[in-house]
N, C-alpha and C positions, 0 to 999 in steps of 0.2 A: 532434697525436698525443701521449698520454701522454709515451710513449716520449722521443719527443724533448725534451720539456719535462724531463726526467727528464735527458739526455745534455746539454741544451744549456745545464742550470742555473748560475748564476755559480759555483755551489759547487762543482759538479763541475770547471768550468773553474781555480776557486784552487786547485783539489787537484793538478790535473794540473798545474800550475803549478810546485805545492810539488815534489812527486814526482820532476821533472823534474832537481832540485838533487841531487847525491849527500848533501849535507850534510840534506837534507831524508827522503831514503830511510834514511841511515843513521841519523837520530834515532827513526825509527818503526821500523827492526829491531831497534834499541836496545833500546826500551821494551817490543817483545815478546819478546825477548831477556831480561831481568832480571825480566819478568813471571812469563814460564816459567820462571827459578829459582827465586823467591817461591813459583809456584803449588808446583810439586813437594815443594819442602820442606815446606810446609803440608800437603798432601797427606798426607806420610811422617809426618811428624808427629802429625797425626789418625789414623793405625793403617787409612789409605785402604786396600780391598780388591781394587780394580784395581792392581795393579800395574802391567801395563802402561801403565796412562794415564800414571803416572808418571815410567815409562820414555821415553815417548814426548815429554813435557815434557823432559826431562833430553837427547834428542837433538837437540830443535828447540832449545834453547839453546845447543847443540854446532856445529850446522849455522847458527847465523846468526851466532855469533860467528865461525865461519871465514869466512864471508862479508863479514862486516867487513871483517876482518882484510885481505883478497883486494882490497876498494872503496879502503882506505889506501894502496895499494901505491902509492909516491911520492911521498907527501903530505907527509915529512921535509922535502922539497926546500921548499915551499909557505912551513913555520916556518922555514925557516932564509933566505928570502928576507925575512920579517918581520922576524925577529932582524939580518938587516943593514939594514933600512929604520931600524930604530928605533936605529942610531948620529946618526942626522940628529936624533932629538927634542934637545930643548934642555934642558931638565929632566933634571939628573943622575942621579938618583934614581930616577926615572919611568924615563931609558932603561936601567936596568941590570937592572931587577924586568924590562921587557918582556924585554930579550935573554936575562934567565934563564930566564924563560916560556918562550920561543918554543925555546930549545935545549932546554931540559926535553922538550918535546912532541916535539921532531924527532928527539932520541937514542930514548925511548920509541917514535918509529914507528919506526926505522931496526933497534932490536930485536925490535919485531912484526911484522918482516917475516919476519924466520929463522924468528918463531914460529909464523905461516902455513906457513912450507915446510915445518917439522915437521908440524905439526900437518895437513897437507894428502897429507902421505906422501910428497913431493916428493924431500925428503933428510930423512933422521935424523940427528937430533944429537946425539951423545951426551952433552953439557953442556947438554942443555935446560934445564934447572930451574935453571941458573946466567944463563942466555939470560931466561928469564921473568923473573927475578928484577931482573935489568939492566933491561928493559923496567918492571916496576914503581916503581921506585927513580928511573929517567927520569918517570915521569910522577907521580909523587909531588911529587916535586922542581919541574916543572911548575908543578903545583897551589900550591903554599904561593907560589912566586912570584906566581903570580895571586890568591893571598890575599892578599899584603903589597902588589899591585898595587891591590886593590881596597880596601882600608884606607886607604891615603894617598891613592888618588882621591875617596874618601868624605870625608877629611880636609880636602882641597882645594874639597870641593863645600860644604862645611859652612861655609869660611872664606870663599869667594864671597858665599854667600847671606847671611850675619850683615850682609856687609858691607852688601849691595847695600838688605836691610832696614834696616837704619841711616840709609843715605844713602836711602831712601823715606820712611821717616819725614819727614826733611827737608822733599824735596821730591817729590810724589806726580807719577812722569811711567811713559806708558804703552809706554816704552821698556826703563823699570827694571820693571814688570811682568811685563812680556814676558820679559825678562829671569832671574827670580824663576822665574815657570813653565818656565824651557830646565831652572834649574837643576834642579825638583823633579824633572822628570823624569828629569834625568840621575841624580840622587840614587836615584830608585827602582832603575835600570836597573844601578845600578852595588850597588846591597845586592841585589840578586835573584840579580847573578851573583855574588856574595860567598857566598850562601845554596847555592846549586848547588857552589861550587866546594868549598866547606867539606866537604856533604851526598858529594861525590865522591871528598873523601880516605881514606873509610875503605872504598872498595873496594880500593886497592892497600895501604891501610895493613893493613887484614885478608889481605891474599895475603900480603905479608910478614911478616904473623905481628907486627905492630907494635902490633896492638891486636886483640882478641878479639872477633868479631861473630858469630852463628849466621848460615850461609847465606843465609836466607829476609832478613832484618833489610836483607844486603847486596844482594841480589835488589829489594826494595822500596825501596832506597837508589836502588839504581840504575834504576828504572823512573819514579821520582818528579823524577829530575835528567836519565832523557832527554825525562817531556814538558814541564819547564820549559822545555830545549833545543829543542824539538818545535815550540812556543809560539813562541819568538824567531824561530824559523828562519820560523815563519810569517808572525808580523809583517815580519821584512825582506822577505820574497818577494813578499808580498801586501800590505804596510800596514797600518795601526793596524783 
């Protein structure tokens, strides 16, 4: 039966798979999320005649970013149990950028929780916009540690592989190959998320008023860095 062929496809089955993952649902509301800000501004932009369409872009970005917001709820605990994982790494350096990372992220959700309950009607706060702000400023701060995390891993992947080429030349064995290929890979994976994390500072650094971006610019910022994240999440789920 069509149908079934249609329900019992591998595809169907990786999707439900992906879906399954909160980290997987929230990369795809993400991305319609930031889409629909992108779209609207364009829209307004172009002197669009429907207004309501517009309107209605401008709510569903309203309605899935509370929903986010609603999926996180806890998830500070999650980074702050990374952040003590990574007292154990052994690389000074390495472990201080991770534990900056991971408290960056966890103060940012621990403030986007209030920002749910506002924003949810649950309770009003009257210092919201000092709440948001804190939230921003937490996951900013985040981000540039996962920049300077993924610079000095680039640096490290760079100093491996010179080496490992060196010592190939030498002597050609299919261990130092093997070897060569862990690193390019690692190399890719590690400037991809370099490129994401970068492309993602100037959504809080534009709320902060740190740098000036028209809406739509931030919108397509962010719809481009959830399906890079989209992508990841898929490959872990599902493999290469």
């Amino acid at each position: 039966m069509p149908i079934q062929q249609i329900v019992l496809h591998p595809t169907v089955d990786r999707s439900l798979k992906y879906a399954s993952t909160t980290v997987g649902r929230d990369k795809v509301y993400r991305a319609v999320q930031y889409f629909a800000r992108f779209l609207a501004w364009y829209l307004k932009r172009q002197d669009y005649n429907n207004k309501e369409i517009i309107q209605r872009l401008s709510n569903l970005k309203s309605a899935l970013g509370l929903s986010r917001k609603l999926m996180r709820l806890g998830k500070s605990m999650e980074h702050l149990q990374h952040a003590t994982k990574a007292l154990n790494v052994e690389d000074e350096f390495a472990k201080y950028v991770t534990i900056g990372r991971q408290l960056g992220y966890a103060v940012y959700l621990f403030w986007d929780t209030f920002s749910w309950v506002h924003s949810a009607g649950v309770y009003k706060f009257q210092q919201i916009k000092r709440i948001n702000e804190n939230a921003y400023k937490a996951w900013l701060m985040g981000l540039l540690f996962s920049i300077i995390h993924g610079l000095y891993k680039l640096h490290q992947i760079n100093s491996q592989r010179g080496s490992l080429i060196s010592k190939a030349k030498i002597a050609e064995t299919s261990e130092r190959s093997k070897d060569t290929a862990t690193l390019k890979k690692e190399r890719k994976a590690a400037i991809r998320q370099l490129i994401q994390d970068v492309l993602d500072c100037s959504i809080p650094a534009t709320a902060l008023g740190y740098i000036h971006l028209e809406d739509g610019l931030v919108g397509l910022t962010g719809f481009i860095t959830s399906i890079m994240g989209a992508q990841s999440q898929w490959k872990k789920v599902n493999g290469p």
